[in-house]
C-alpha positions as CSV (number, residue, x, y, z in Angstrom):
1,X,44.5,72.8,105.4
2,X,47.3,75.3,105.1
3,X,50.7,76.1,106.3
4,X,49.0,77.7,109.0
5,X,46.9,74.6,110.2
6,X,48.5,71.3,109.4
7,X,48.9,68.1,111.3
8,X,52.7,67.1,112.2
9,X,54.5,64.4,113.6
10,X,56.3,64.2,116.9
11,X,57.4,61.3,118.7
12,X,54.7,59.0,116.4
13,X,52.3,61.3,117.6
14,X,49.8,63.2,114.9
15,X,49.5,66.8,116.6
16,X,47.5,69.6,114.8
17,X,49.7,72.8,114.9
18,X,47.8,76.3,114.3
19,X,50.4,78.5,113.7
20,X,48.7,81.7,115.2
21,X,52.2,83.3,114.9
22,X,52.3,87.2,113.8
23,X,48.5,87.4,112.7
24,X,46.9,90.3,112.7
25,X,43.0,90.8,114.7
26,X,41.1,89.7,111.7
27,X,43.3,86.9,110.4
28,X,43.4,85.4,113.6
29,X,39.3,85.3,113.7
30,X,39.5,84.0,110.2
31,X,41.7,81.5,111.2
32,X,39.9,80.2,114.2
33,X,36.7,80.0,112.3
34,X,38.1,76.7,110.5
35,X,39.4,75.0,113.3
36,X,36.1,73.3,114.2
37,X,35.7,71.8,110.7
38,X,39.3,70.1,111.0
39,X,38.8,68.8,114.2
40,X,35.4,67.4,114.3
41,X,36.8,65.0,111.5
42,X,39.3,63.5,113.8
43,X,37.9,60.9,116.9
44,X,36.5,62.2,119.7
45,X,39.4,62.7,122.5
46,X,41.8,62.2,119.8
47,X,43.5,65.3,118.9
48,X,46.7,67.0,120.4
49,X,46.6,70.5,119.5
50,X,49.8,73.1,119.4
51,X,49.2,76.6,119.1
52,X,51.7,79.3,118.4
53,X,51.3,82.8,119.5
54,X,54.2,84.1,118.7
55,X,53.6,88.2,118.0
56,X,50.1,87.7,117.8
57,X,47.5,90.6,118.1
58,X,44.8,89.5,119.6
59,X,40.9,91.3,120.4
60,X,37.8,90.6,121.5
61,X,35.9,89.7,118.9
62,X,38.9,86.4,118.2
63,X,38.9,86.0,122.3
64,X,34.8,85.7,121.6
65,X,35.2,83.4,118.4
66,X,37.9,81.1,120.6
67,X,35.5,80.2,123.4
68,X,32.9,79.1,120.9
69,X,35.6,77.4,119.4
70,X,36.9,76.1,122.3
71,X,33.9,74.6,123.2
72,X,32.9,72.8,120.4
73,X,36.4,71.4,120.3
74,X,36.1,69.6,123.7
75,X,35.3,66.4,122.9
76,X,36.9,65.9,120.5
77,X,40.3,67.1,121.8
78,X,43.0,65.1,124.4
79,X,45.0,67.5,125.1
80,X,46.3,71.1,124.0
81,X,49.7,73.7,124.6
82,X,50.3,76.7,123.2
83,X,53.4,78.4,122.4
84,X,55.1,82.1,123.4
85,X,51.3,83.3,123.9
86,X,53.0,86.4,126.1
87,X,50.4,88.6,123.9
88,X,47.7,86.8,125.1
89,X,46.8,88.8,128.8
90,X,46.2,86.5,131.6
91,X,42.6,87.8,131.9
92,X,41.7,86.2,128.9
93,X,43.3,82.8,129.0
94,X,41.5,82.6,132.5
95,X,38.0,83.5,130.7
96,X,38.4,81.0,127.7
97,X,39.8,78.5,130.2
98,X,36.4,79.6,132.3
99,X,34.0,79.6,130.0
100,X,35.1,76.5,127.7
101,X,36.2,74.1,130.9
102,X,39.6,73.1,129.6
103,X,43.3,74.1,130.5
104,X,45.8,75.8,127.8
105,X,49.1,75.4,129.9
106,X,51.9,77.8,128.1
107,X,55.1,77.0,127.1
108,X,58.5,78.9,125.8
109,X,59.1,77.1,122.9
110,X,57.8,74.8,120.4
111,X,60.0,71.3,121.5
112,X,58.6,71.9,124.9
113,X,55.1,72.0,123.9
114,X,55.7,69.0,121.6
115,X,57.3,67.0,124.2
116,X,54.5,67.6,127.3
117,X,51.7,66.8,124.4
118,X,53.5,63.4,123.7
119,X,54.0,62.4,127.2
120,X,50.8,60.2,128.0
């Protein structure tokens, strides 16, 4: 784990937080690539999941490396948000949603995010 990708607490809730924010292309691919081996250690429809966006640059080959990702982290995740994901286009959001079969509903800010994935 790193600063980056770190589990939190929020309301007595353990949420992983990816902190996409500012990453460049090939950081971001990098960063994806690890998610699966974090996750697959937690119960199966376990994990809350909070990504930030923030200012980050995102191409084809990370939208490719996020579906795979996304899809081996279905069943193992409950829900996810992510956070100021402006820079993501609309087009892609709708083919990882597609292609992996799970929602990624967007919020402004981080407490907003927090507070939707603690609300059971």
């Amino acid at each position: 784990m790193s600063e980056r990708m770190r589990f939190i607490t929020h309301r007595g809730k353990k949420i992983l937080l990816l902190d996409f924010s500012d990453c460049l292309e090939n950081e971001l691919e990098q960063l994806i690539r690890t998610v699966p081996d974090i996750v697959a250690k937690q119960p199966r429809a376990s994990v809350l999941i909070l990504v930030d966006y923030t200012r980050t640059t995102i191409d084809k080959e990370s939208l490719w490396v996020m579906k795979e990702t996304a899809v081996f982290n279905k069943p193992y995740v409950r829900k996810s948000a992510w956070v100021r994901a402006e820079s993501f286009p609309d087009v892609h959001r709708e083919t990882l949603k597609s292609f992996s079969g799970r929602d990624f509903p967007t919020f402004k800010t981080r407490e907003d995010a927090l507070e939707w994935l603690t609300v059971d």
